[in-house]
C-alpha positions as CSV (number, residue, x, y, z in Angstrom):
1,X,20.2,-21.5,-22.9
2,X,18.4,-24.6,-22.6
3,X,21.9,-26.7,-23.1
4,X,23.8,-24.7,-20.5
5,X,20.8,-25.1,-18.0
6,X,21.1,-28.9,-18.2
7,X,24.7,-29.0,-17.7
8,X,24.8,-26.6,-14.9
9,X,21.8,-28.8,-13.4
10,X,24.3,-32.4,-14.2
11,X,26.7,-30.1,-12.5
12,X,24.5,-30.1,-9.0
13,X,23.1,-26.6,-9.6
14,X,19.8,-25.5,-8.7
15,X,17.5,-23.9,-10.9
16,X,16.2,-21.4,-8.3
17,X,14.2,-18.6,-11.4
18,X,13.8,-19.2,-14.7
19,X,12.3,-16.1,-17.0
20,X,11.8,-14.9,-20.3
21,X,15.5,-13.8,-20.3
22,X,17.5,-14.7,-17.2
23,X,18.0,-18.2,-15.0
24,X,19.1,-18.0,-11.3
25,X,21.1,-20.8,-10.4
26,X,22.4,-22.0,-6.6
27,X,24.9,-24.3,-5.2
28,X,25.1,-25.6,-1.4
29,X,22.1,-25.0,0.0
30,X,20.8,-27.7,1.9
31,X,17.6,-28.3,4.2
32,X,20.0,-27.2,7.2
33,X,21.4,-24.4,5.7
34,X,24.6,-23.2,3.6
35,X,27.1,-25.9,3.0
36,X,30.7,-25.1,3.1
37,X,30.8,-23.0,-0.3
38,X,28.0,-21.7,-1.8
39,X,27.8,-20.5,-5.4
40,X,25.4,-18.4,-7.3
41,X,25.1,-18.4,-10.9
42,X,23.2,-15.6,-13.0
43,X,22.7,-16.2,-16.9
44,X,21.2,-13.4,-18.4
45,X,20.6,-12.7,-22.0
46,X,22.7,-9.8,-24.0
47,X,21.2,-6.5,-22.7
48,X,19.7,-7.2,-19.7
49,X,22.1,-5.2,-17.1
50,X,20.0,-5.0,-14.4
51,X,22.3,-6.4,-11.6
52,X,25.0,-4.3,-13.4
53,X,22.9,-1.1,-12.8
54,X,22.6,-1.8,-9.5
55,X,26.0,-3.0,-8.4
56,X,27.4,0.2,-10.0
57,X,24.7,2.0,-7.5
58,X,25.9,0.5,-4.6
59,X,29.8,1.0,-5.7
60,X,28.7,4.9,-5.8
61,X,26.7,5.5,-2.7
62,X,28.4,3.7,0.2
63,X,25.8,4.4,2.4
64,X,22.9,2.2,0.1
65,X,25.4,-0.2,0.1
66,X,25.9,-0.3,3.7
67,X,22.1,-0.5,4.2
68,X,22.2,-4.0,1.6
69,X,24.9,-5.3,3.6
70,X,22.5,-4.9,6.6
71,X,19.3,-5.7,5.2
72,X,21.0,-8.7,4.0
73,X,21.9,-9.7,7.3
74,X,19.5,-9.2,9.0
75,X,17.2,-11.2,6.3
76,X,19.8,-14.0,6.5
77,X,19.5,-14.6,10.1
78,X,15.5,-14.6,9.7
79,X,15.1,-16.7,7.1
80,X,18.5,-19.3,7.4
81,X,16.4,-22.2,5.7
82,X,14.4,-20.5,3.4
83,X,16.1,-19.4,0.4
84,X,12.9,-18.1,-1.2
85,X,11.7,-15.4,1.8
86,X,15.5,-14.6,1.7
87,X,15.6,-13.4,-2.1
88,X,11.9,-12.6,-1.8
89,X,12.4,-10.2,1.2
90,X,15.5,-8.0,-0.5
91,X,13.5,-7.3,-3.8
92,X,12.0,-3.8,-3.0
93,X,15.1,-2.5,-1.8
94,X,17.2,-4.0,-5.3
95,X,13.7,-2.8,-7.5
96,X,14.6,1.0,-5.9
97,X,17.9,1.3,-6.2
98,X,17.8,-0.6,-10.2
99,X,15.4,2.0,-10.8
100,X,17.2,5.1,-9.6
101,X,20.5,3.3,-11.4
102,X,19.2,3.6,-14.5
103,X,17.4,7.0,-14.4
104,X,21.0,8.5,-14.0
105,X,22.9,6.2,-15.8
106,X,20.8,5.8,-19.0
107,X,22.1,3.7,-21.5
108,X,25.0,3.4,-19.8
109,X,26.1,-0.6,-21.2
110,X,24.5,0.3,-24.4
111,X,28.0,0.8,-26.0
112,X,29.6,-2.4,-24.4
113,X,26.1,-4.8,-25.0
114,X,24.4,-3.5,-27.7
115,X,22.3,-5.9,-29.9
């Protein structure tokens, strides 16, 4: 992954989390704010379906996903210039709602990813 970070990085990305298994990467934010086009870019290693989880979540209850959209709205008028409180700020809600994904959708990518 170390190859692909410093490409995407030549590429004008930036490295906004780097863990164990996953790196975050961003595109067109500047000190003023979002640029034209903004891109986000989430490498994860094979099994970690997290965001999967909880997009599927959201696809199935409208009304979570309706809260999101609002919550993310509401954060992004807040915190315009600062990226971090912005991402920091959402993670209880996606923390829930991952959780409750995967308690009723077990192993649900196991037979798409499995290792």
């Amino acid at each position: 992954m170390n190859v692909v970070k410093e490409i995407l990085i030549n590429y004008g990305y930036l490295c906004m989390s780097e863990e164990k298994n996953r790196i975050s990467f961003n595109k067109g934010y500047t000190e003023y704010g979002f640029s034209e086009r903004v891109y986000h870019l989430h490498l994860r290693f094979l099994g970690d379906n997290d965001e999967l989880y909880f997009r599927d979540y959201l696809i199935e209850n409208p009304a979570i996903a309706k809260d999101y959209e609002n919550l993310k709205l509401n954060l992004w008028k807040k915190y315009e210039h600062n990226r971090d409180e912005y991402t920091n700020s959402k993670t209880d809600f996606i923390s829930l709602y991952t959780k409750k994904a995967k308690q009723k959708y077990g192993n649900k990518y196991r037979k798409y990813f499995s290792q």
